[in-house]
N, C-alpha and C positions, 0 to 999 in steps of 0.2 A: 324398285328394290327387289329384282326378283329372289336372292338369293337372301332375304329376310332371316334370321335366325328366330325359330319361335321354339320355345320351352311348354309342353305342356305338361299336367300334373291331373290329376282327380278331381273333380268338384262335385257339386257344392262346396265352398269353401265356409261361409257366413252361414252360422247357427251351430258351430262345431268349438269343441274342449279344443284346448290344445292338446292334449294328449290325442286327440283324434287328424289334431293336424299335423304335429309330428308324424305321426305311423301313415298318413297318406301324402303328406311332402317330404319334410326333411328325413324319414327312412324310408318313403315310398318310390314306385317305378313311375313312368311315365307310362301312361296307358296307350298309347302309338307303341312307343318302341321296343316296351318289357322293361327298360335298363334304368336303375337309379336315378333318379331325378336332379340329386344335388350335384352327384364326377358331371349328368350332363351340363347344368348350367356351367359351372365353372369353365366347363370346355371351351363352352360359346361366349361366352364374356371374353377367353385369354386368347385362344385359338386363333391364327394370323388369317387375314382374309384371304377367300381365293379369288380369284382372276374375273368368276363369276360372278361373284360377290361386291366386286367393287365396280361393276359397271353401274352407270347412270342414263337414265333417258327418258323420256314420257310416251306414257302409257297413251295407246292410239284403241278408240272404240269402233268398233265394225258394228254399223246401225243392221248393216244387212242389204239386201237391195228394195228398192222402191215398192216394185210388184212383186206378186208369185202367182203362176198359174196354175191351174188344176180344175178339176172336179171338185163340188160342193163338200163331198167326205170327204177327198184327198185334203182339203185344203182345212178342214176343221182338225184333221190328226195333224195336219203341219203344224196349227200352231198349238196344240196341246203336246207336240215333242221338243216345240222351242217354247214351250214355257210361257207363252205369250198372252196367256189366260188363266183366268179361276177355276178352271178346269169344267166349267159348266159349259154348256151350247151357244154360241156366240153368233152374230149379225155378222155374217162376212164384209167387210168393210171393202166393198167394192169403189172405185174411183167415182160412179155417179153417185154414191151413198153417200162418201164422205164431201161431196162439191154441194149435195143437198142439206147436210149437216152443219156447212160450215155457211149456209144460209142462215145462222140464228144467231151471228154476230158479225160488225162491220170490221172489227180487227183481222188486218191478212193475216192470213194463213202461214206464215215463217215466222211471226212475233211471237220471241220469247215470255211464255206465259209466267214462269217460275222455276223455283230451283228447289228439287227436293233427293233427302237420302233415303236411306232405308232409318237411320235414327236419326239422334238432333245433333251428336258426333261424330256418328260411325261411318267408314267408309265413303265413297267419291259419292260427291252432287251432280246432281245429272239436271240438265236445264230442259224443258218440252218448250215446242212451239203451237201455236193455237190448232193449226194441224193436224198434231200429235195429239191434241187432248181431242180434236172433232172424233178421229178416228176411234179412239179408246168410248166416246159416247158412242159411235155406230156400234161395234161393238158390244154393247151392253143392252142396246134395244132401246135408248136413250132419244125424244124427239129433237127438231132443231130448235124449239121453243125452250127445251130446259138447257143448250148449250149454253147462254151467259152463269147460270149457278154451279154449272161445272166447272166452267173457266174462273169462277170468281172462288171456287174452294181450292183448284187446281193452283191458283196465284198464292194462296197463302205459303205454299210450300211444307204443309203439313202432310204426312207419311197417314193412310189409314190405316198401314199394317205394319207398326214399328217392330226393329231390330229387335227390340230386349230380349231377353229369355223368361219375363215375366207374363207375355200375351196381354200387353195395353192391347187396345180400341180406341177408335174416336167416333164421332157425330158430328152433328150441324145441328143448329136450330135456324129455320128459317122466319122472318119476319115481313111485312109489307101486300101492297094486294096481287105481287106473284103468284102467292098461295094459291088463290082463286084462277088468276090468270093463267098457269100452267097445270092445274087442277095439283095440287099438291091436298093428302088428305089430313084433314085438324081435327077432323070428327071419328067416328069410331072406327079404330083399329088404326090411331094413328102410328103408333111407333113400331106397325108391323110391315107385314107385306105385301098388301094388300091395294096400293093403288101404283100405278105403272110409273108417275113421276117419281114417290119417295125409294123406291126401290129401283129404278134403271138411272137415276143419280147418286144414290149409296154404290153403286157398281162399278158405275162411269168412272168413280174417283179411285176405286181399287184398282180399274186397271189402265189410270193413268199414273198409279203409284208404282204398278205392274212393270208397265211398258216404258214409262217416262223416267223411271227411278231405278228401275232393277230392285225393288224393294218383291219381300212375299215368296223369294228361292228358300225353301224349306232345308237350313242347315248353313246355308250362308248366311243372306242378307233376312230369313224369319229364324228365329231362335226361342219362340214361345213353346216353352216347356210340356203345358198341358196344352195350350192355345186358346184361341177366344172365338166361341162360333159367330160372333159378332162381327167377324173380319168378312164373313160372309159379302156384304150388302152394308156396312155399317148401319148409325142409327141416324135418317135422318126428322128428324120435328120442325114439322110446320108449327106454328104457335096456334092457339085455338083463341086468336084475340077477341073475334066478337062476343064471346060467352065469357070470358075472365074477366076477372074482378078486378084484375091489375092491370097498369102499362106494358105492352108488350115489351119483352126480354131487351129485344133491339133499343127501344126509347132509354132503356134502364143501365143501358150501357152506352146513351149519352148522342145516341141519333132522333133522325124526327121521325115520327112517330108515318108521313106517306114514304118515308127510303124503306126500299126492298135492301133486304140487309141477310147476310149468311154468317154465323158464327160457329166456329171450331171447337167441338171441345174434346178434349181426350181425357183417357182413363181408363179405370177395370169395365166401366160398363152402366148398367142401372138391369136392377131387379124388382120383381112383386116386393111392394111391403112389407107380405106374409112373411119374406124369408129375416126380418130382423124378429127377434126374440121381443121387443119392445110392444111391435104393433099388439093389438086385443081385437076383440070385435064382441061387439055386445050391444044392448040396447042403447045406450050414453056413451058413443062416442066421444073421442076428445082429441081431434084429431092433430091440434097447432101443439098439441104434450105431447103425441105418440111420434111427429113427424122432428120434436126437437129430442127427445128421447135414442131415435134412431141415429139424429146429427149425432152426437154424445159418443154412439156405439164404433160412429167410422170411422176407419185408415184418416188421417190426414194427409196425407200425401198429392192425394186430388181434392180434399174437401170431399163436399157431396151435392148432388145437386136432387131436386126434387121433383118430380115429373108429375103433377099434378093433373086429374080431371077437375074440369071445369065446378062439379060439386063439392071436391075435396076444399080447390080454392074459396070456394063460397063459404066453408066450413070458418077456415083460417080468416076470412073477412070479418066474420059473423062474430068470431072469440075474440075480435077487439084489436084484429089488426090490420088497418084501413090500408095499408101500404106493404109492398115487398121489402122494401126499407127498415122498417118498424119492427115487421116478422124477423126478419136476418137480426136487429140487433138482440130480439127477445131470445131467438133459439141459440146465436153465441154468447148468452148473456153466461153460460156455464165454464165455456171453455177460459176466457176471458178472467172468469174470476178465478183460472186455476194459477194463473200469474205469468212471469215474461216468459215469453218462450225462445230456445234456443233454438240453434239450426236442426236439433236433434231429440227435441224433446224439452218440457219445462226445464229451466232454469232450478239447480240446485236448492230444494227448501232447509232455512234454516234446520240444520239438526238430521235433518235426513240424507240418504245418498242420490245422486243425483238419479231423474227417473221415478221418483217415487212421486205420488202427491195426487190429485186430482186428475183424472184422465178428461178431455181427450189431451194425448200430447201428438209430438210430430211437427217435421218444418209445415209451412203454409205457403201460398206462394202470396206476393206482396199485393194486393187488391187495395181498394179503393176504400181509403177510413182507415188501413192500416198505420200505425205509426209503430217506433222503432223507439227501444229504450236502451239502460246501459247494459252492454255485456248481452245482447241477445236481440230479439225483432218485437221486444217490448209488449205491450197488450194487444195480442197480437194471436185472434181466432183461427183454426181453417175453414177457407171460403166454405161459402154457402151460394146458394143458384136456385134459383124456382122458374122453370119453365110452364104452363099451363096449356094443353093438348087433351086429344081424348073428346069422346064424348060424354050426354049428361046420363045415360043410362043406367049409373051404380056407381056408388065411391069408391073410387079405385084411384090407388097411387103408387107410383115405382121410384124409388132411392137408389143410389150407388155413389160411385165417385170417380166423378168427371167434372172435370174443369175448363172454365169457357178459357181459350188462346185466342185468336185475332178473329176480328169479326172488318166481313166483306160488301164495300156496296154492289151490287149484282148488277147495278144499270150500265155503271164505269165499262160493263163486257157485254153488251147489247152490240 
């Protein structure tokens, strides 16, 4: 549809009076073209088509060709002018790099690994081939031992760097004894950047979302307002099973307990604790109050997940709750009692308008235990998540909201 007719207008549009949206739509200019907004629409709505306009046909993508040759800097500005990177220093993905690469899985190298966009509706799906994602781990400095959890994040079809204008992120939590196997780190300074597997697999998947998606063009296909320095490397968490007190994530979401398993989650992100107004620090901790306190405080949008050290969980075990089960019903024990929730916030209270009433409000996504009541998604919390990572060196714990989506067995891409 090259000759698309598109109308634009001024935005922000949502958090504004009408009187503010009148004076920026219905009397305002279009900010491309200077000229009143409203004579434009009406134009293009009545306005007969032209010749241009009415042609049809499909859109053909030029991958480009196979090789390029050059010089080690000629060829790193090549692909920082074609966009083809994070703009950081890359592994030139030489034909022996990528035949060695593609040594860490038996799947040929032309199988379609998955289809992803830059959002979950926005614009064309672009399909990669195992290939395609070797290359994107050369790339990123990525070994051929950690290509199957590339391949098995790459198959979800999840965006690291979504469309919105809002600057989501996503993660992985990794589960199984990969961790050890490909040295992935669960111990201090896990959810930094600090060991070469968590961080040249956080990469690997940027710029298979990069290269394989057309996702991350700054003004097209990225539209994050302020952005998320998170899109960097995202966040990926090996689980710190042998020190937690609980079943590892993976088991709890209904695997066994030897599958090496990868899970997706998106969202704004996770932060220090310090930054909820809830947390204290004091001699008498209370940490399963201060950690349900925060649940209380967040968006629901993502829920929240909680990013525990190994101490903090011991804390949560210790105050009387044997199970991540047990804990999740106790900290939505509030929201829960604020009554049904709608797609948009609690369910109208007698006598009040709608919106008011005990917070937290906000859709939830549908999880497991939820059930569905009249007129709304019934007693019905936003999720909750406990990951445990980190080392034992200090009680430390990071909050935000992020939400597990498809979780991967990693061996199925060996």
């Amino acid at each position: 549809m090259p000759g698309l007719r598109i109308q634009y207008f001024r935005g922000p549009v949502w958090g504004k009076t009408h009187d503010q949206l009148r004076k920026m739509i219905i009397q305002g200019n279009n900010p491309i073209t200077g000229k009143p907004v409203m004579p434009e629409i009406i134009e293009k709505l009545t306005k007969p088509l032209t010749a241009e306009e009415k042609k049809t046909g499909t859109a053909t993508l030029d991958v480009g060709p196979d090789t390029y040759t050059g010089t080690p800097d000629e060829l790193q500005q090549l692909y920082l002018d074609k966009r083809y990177t994070d703009f950081m220093p890359i592994i030139l993905p030489t034909v022996e790099k990528v035949e060695e690469m593609l040594k860490g899985t038996s799947h040929e190298p032309d199988e379609i690994v998955g289809r992803m966009n830059p959002g979950s509706e926005a614009g064309d799906t672009w399909s990669y081939t195992v290939k395609d994602v070797a290359i994107s781990a050369v790339m990123a400095g990525a070994k051929p031992e950690y290509l199957p959890v590339i391949l098995a994040l790459a198959s979800t079809g999840t965006t690291p760097v979504n469309v919105s204008d809002n600057g989501f992120m996503a993660g992985a939590v990794i589960n199984g004894a990969i961790r050890q196997e490909i040295g992935l780190n669960y111990e201090i300074g896990a959810v930094g950047p600090y060991a070469h597997a968590n961080t040249t697999i956080g990469r690997a998947w940027n710029l298979v979302a990069i290269n394989g998606a057309n996702c991350g063009k700054v003004g097209t296909t990225y539209m994050g307002t302020v952005g998320n320095p998170m899109n960097a490397i995202d966040v990926i968490i090996a689980e710190n099973e042998e020190q937690s007190p609980f079943e590892p994530f993976a088991v709890r979401r209904g695997f066994k307990k030897d599958e090496n398993i990868v899970t997706v989650f998106m969202g704004w992100g996770i932060l220090s604790a310090k930054n909820w107004k809830a947390d204290v620090w004091g001699p008498n901790m209370n940490y399963p109050q201060i950690i349900k306190d925060i649940y209380n405080q967040q968006d629901a949008m993502f829920g929240t997940v909680a990013v525990l050290s190994p101490p903090i969980a011991d804390f949560v075990r210790d105050g009387g709750h044997a199970t991540v089960e047990d804990f999740t019903k106790w900290v939505q024990a509030d929201a829960l009692a604020a009554g049904p929730m709608t797609a948009f916030g609690p369910a109208k209270p007698e006598g009040k308008p709608a919106g008011e009433g005990k917070p937290p409000a906000g859709k939830a996504p549908a999880g497991k235990g939820a059930s569905k009541g009249k007129g709304g998604f019934g007693p019905m919390a936003p999720q909750f998540n406990v990951v445990v990572t980190g080392g034992t060196n200090n009680n430390y714990f990071m909050m935000g909201g992020m939400v597990p989506a498809a979780s991967v067995q990693i061996d199925k891409w060996r």
